[in-house]
C-alpha positions as CSV (number, residue, x, y, z in Angstrom):
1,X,9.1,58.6,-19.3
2,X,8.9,56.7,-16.1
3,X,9.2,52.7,-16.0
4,X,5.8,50.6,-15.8
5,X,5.8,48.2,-13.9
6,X,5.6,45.0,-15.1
7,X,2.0,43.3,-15.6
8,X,1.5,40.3,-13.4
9,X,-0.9,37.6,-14.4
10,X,-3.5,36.4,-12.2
11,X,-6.7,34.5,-11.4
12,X,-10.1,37.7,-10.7
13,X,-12.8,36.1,-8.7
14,X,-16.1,38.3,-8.7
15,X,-18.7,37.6,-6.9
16,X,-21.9,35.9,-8.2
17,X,-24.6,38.4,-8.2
18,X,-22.0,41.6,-8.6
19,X,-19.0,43.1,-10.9
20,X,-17.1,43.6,-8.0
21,X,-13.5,42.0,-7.7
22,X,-13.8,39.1,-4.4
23,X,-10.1,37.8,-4.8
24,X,-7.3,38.0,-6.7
25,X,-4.7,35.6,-6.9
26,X,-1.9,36.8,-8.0
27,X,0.8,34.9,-10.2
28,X,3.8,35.5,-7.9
29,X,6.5,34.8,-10.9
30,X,4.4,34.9,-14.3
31,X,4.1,31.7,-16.2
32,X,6.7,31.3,-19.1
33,X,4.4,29.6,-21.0
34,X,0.5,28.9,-21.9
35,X,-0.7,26.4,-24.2
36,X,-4.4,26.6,-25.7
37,X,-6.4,24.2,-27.2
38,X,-9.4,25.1,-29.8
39,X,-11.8,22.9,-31.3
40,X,-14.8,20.7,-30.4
41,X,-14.8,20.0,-27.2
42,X,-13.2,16.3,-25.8
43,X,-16.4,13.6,-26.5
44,X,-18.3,15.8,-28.3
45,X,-21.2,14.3,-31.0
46,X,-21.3,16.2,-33.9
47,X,-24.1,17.9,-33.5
48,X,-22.5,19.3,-30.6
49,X,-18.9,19.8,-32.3
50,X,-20.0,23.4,-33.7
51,X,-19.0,24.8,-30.5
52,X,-15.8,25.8,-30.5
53,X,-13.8,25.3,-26.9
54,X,-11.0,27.1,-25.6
55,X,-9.2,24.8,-23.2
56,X,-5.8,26.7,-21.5
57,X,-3.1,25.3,-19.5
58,X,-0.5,27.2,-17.7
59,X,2.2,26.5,-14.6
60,X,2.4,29.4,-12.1
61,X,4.8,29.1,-9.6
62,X,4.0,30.4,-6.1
63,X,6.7,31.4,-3.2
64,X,5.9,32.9,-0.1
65,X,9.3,33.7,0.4
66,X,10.0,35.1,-2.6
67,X,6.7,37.2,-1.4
68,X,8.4,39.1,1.7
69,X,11.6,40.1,2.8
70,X,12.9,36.9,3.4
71,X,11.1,35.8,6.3
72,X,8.0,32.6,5.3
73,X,4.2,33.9,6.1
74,X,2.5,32.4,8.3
75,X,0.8,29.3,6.8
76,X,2.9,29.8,4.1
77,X,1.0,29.6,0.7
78,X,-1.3,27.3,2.1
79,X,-4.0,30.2,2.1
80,X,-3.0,30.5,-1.8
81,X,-3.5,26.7,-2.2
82,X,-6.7,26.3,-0.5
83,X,-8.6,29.5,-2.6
84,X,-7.5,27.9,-5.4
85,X,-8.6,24.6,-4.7
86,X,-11.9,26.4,-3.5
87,X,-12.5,27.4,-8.0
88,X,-12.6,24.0,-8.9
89,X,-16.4,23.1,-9.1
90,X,-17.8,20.4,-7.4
91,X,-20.9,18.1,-8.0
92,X,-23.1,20.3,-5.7
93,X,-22.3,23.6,-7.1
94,X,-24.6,25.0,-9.1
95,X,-23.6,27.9,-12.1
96,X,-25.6,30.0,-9.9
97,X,-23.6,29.4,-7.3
98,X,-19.9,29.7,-8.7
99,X,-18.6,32.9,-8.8
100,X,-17.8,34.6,-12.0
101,X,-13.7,33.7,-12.6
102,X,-11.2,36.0,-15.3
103,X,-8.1,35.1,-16.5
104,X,-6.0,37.6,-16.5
105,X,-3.1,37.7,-18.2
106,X,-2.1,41.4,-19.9
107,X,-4.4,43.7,-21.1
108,X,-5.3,41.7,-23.9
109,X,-6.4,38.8,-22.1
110,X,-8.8,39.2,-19.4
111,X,-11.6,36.3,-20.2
112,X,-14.0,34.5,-18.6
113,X,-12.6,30.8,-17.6
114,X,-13.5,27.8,-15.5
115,X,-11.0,26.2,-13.4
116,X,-11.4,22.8,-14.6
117,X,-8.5,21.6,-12.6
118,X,-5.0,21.6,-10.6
119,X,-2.2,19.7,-10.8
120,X,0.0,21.1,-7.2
121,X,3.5,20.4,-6.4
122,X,4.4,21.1,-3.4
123,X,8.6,21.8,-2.8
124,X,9.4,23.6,0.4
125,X,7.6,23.7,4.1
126,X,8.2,25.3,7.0
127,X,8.6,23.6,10.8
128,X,4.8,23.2,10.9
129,X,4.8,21.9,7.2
130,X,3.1,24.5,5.6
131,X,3.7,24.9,1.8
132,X,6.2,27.7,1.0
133,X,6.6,26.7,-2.5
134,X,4.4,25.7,-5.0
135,X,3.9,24.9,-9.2
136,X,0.6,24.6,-9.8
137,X,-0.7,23.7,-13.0
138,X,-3.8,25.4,-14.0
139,X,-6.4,23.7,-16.3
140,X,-9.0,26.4,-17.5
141,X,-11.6,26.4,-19.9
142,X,-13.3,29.3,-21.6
143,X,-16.5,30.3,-20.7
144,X,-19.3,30.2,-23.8
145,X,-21.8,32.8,-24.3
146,X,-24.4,30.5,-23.6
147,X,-22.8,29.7,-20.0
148,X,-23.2,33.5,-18.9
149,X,-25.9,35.6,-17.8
150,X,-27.0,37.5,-20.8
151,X,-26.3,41.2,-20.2
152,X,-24.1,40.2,-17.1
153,X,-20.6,41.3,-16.2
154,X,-19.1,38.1,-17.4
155,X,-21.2,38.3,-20.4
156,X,-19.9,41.9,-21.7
157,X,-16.3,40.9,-20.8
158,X,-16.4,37.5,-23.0
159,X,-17.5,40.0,-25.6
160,X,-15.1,42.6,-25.1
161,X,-12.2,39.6,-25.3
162,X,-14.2,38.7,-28.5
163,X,-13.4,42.3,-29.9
164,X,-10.1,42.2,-29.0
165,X,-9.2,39.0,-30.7
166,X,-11.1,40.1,-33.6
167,X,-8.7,43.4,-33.6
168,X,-5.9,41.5,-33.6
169,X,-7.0,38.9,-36.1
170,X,-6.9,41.9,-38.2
171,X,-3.9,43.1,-37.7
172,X,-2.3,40.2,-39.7
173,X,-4.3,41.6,-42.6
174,X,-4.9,40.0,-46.5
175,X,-2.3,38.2,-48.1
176,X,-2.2,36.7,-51.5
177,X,-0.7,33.9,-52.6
178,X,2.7,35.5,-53.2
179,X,3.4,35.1,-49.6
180,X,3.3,31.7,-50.1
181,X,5.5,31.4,-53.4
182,X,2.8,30.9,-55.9
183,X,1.6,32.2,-58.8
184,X,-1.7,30.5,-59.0
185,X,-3.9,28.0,-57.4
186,X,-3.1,24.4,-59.2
């Protein structure tokens, strides 16, 4: 049995009107950690707090000499930087407009997010003072149902995430209330 490779975790960009992969940025070194929030979103009225949000945060540390053999890219990972920067929405952009973005992180993961926004610190810079380190924090919320194109790529994707949660959500099975170390219910 031959080694796999290790999965690498990553930002997809697809394009608007098609399922076909525009970019992909690459996590260099993957994120140790990712913390995810779920509940009514920030502000919400309660009307509105039946929709559940999924807000994620992660650092992924980028390192254009880590990249090659040693020797810094040109522009270093400004390019890196700058498509980043290009996923945060701004005021003009329409949903129409934004392409479709996946987290990616394993095979379990691959969902539908927003970058809502980035937090970049830049460490190391070459003689023209391009960036050839960089942790960037990603801010990222889940895409809803309601936000995709019924029938679209992104739509059948959130859904296929859905099923995989669900599968592992059953995995943990039922449990009485032994496993907690009682007998009955006061």
């Amino acid at each position: 049995m031959k080694d796999e490779a290790p999965l690498k975790a990553g930002l997809l960009v697809l394009a608007p009107d098609s399922a076909s992969v525009r970019q992909a940025i690459v996590f260099q070194f993957n994120p140790e950690t990712l913390a995810r929030q779920i509940g009514p979103a920030p502000g919400a009225t309660p009307a509105e707090a039946a929709a559940v949000v999924e807000t994620i945060r992660l650092e992924a540390h980028f390192d254009a000499l880590a990249a090659t053999t040693g020797t810094a890219m040109p522009g270093g990972i400004a390019p890196v930087l700058a498509a980043l920067e290009a996923l945060v929405p701004h005021g003009a952009d329409g949903p129409a407009q934004r392409p479709l973005v996946l987290l990616a992180w394993g095979r379990q993961r691959v969902q539908p997010v927003q970058v809502i926004a980035l937090d970049i610190v830049e460490q190391a810079f070459d003689r023209a003072l391009n960036p050839l380190r960089a942790q960037v924090t990603l801010h990222l919320r889940a895409l809803l149902a309601n936000e995709l194109r019924a029938g679209g790529r992104g739509a059948k994707l959130l859904a296929a995430h859905a099923r995989t949660r669900a599968a592992l959500a059953a995995q943990v099975g039922p449990q009485g209330l032994e496993a907690l170390g009682l007998a009955s219910l006061p």
